[in-house]
C-alpha positions, 0 to 999 in steps of 0.5 A, a space after each residue: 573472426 573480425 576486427 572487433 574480436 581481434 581488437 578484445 582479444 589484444 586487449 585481454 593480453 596487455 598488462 594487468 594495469 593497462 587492461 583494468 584501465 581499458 576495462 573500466 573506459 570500455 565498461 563505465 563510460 557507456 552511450 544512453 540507449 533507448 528501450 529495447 526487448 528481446 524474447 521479451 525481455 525489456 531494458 531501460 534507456 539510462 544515461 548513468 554511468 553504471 553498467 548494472 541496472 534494475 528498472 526500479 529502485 525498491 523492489 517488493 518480496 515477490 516483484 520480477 526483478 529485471 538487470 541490464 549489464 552495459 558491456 560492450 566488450 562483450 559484443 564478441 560476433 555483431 551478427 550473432 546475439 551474445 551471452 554472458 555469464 556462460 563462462 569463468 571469465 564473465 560471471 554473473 551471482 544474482 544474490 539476495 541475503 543469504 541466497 545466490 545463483 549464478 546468471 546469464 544474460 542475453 544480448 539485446 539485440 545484434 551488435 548492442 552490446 546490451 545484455 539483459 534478463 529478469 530474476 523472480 522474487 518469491 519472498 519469504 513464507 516463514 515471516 507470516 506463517 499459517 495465517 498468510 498474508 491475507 489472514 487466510 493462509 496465503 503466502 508466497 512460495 519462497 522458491 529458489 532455482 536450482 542451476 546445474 551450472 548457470 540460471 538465466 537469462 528468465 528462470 532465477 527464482 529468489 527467496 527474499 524477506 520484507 527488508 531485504 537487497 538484491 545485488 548483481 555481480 558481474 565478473 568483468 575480467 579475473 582480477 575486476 568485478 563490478 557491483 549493482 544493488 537495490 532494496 527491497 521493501 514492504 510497502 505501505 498498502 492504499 485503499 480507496 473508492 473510485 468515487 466519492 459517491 455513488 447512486 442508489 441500486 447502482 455499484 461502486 468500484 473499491 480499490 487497493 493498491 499494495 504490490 507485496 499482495 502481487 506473489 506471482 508475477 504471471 498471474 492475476 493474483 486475488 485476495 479477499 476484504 471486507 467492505 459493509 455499509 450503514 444499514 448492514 454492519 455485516 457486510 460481504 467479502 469481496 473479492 480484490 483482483 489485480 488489474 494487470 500482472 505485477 501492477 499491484 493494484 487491485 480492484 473489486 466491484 460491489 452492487 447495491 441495492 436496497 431490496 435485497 439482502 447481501 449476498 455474493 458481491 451484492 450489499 443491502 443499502 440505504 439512502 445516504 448510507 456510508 460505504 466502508 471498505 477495510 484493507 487489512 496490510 499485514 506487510 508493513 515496512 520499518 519499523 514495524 515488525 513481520 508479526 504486526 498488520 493495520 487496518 486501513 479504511 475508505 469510505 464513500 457514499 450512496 444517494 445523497 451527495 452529502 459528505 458524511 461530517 455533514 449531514 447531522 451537524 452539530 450548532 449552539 453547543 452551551 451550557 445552561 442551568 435548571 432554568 434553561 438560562 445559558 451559563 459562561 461558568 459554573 460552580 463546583 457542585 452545580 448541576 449543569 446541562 451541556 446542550 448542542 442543536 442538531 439537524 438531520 440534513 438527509 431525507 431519510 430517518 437517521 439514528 444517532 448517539 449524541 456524545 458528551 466527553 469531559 477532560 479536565 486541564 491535565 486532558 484526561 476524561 474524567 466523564 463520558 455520557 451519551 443518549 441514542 435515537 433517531 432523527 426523523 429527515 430534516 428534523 431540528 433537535 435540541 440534545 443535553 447531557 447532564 454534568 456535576 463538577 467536583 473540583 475547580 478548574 478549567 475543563 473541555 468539553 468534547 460533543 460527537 454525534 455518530 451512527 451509533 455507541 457500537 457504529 462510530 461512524 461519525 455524522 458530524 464534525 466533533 465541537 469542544 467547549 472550554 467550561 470553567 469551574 470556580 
C-alpha cells in the first residue's frame, strides 16, 4: 500500500501519548501553500500555523463560507485524491449556533494533503419577517441540509443570524480533535455616485455596497431604491444589481433628462440640480437591534459643477436696527433685523428658504423664522428676519439657506452669529 501508508498506520498503533504528540507535529506545523482549486473548489495560500481555515475573518449571514483543513496525514494514496470526514475516525461538524452538520472535504489535489470545500450560509428569515430585508418582503431562505450520513464537500447549507459564528470540527484521531471559528456579522451598508457630477441628458451610475443584500451566492441578487432629484422630489425606483456573485455590491443606472417625465430608470432634471440616492440598510451590526434600519444618502450633481454648499452662499450676516444701522449688541425689547447677503452662483432661477435659528446660552432654540423664494441667476440679494429679545444674555444666532421648508437640501454652508443682550 506504499511507504506513506505504512508509515500512518505505525503511527496509529503507537501509544496514546506518543501518537498525540506526532499528530500534533504532523497536523500544526504545515508548509505555506499557494492557492490551488479543484472541481472549483479554492484555498488560500497561508502560513499560520492552524490546520483550519476560512478565506475570511467575518463572514456575513448568506456568504459561501470556504474551510481548508492542512492534514497531511491524511494523504493516504499520493496518487488518488482523498477524502476526509467519511469515517468515525476522521469527523468533521460544520456548526453555526444552534445548527450543525456533518462535512467531508476533498483533497486538493493528488498527494497535497490539503483538503478543502465550501458551506452555504442561508441566514436566518425570522429576524426581518414580512417586511424583508428590503422593506418588500425579501429575506433569505434559512436553509439547512439534510445529510443521510455526511454533507460536503459543496452542498452544506446553514441557517445563521446577523450576530452569529461558524466553527469547524475536525476529528483529528479518537481522543484529539482540533477547532476553527470566524464571526459572522451584519455589515454597515455604503452608498455612493460614481461621479461627483454628471452632464445634463447624460446618466449616472449609484452604487451600494452591503454584502448582507447578497442571499444567494449563485446568483446576481437585485433589490430596489429610491433615488430623485431637485426638480422631481418623487422620483423612480431603481433597481440595484450586484456586479458579480457574492461581491456585495451593487449597482444601478439612471438616465436624466430634462424634457421628459420620470419614468423606468429615467429621472426629469434640471441644470444644476442635486441627485440623491437613498439606501435604506435594514442589517445593521451591534449595537443595533434586528427590528432597527438607517437610512443612508449620496448625492451628486448635474450641469453645473458647483459643489451643492456653494452655490447660494451666504456673506455679511449682521444685525441692524430700524435705520438700517448695523448693531454689536442689542437690548431686551428691541426689535432688531438679522440680515445675510446671498448670491445665486448658477445660471439658472434657484428657489430657496433663507432661515433664522435663535438658541440661547443653555443651546435650546427658543426661535425659528424663515422666508422663501427664488433667486433669479446670478442675482445678489439681501435677506432678514426680524427678532425681539425678552431676556439678557448671550445668544447664537444659527442662518441656512436651503431648496426649500420641506427640501432641506442645503445651498449653502450654515453661518452662527453670537448676539449679546443687555
Amino acid at each position: 500500500m506504499g511507504l506513506k501508508h505504512n508509515y500512518k498506520l505505525m503511527v496509529r498503533g503507537l501509544s496514546s501519548l506518543l501518537m498525540c504528540s506526532i499528530c500534533l507535529f504532523l497536523v500544526f506545523i504545515s508548509p505555506s501553500y499557494a492557492q490551488t482549486s479543484n472541481q472549483g473548489i479554492m484555498t488560500s495560500s497561508s502560513t499560520s500555523n492552524s490546520p483550519i481555515q476560512f478565506d475570511k475573518k467575518v463572514f456575513s449571514w448568506t456568504d459561501r463560507v470556504y474551510i481548508t483543513i492542512y492534514a497531511p496525514d491524511f494523504n493516504s494514496d499520493p496518487n488518488l485524491i482523498d477524502t476526509i470526514g467519511e469515517t468515525q475516525d476522521d469527523k468533521i461538524n460544520v456548526c453555526t449556533t444552534g445548527h450543525c452538520i456533518p462535512y467531508t472535504l476533498s483533497e486538493t489535489g493528488t498527494d497535497t494533503g490539503i483538503f478543502s470545500g465550501y458551506v452555504d450560509l442561508t441566514g436566518d428569515p425570522t429576524q426581518k419577517g414580512a417586511a424583508g430585508i428590503d422593506g418588500d418582503g425579501n429575506n433569505p431562505s434559512g436553509t439547512m441540509s439534510t445529510c443521510s450520513s455526511t454533507c460536503g464537500p459543496s452542498d452544506g447549507m446553514l441557517p445563521a443570524t446577523g450576530n452569529d459564528g461558524i466553527s469547524v470540527s475536525f476529528e483529528y484521531t479518537r481522543d484529539q480533535t482540533v477547532t476553527g471559528s470566524a464571526l459572522i456579522r451584519w455589515h454597515l451598508g455604503e452608498i455612493q455616485w460614481l461621479q461627483s457630477n454628471y452632464t445634463t441628458n447624460g446618466y449616472g451610475v449609484l452604487q451600494i455596497v452591503d454584502p448582507d443584500m447578497s442571499l444567494d451566492p449563485d446568483a446576481l441578487n437585485k433589490f430596489d431604491t429610491n433615488v430623485w432629484s431637485s426638480s422631481d422630489s418623487g422620483g423612480i425606483k431603481l433597481t440595484m444589481t450586484e456586479t458579480e456573485k457574492g461581491s456585495g455590491i451593487f449597482q444601478g443606472t439612471v438616465d436624466f433628462t430634462t424634457q421628459y417625465t420620470s419614468s423606468g430608470n429615467r429621472l426629469h432634471i434640471s441644470e444644476g440640480d442635486t441627485i440623491t440616492g437613498e439606501y435604506i440598510d435594514r442589517t445593521l451590526p451591534l449595537p443595533f437591534s434586528p427590528s432597527d434600519q438607517k437610512q443612508l444618502f449620496a448625492t451628486t450633481t448635474v450641469g453645473t459643477n458647483l459643489p451643492p454648499l456653494e452655490r447660494v452662499p451666504i456673506s455679511n450676516t449682521r444685525i441692524i436696527d430700524s435705520t438700517g444701522k448695523t448693531l454689536d449688541k442689542i437690548t431686551t425689547g428691541q426689535q432688531v433685523q438679522i440680515v445675510s447677503d446671498v448670491t445665486n452662483k448658477m445660471n439658472k432661477v434657484q428657489p430657496f428658504a433663507y432661515l433664522v435659528q435663535i438658541e440661547d446660552n443653555n443651546g435650546i432654540a427658543i426661535s425659528l423664522s424663515w422666508i422663501t423664494g427664488a433667486l433669479s441667476p446670478n442675482q445678489n440679494l439681501s435677506l432678514s428676519q426680524s427678532w425681539i429679545p425678552k431676556s439678557t444674555g448671550v445668544y447664537t444666532a444659527q442662518i441656512f439657506v436651503w431648496q426649500g421648508i420641506t427640501d432641506p437640501n442645503a445651498l449653502s454652508s450654515p453661518l452662527t452669529l453670537k448676539i449679546p443682550v443687555s
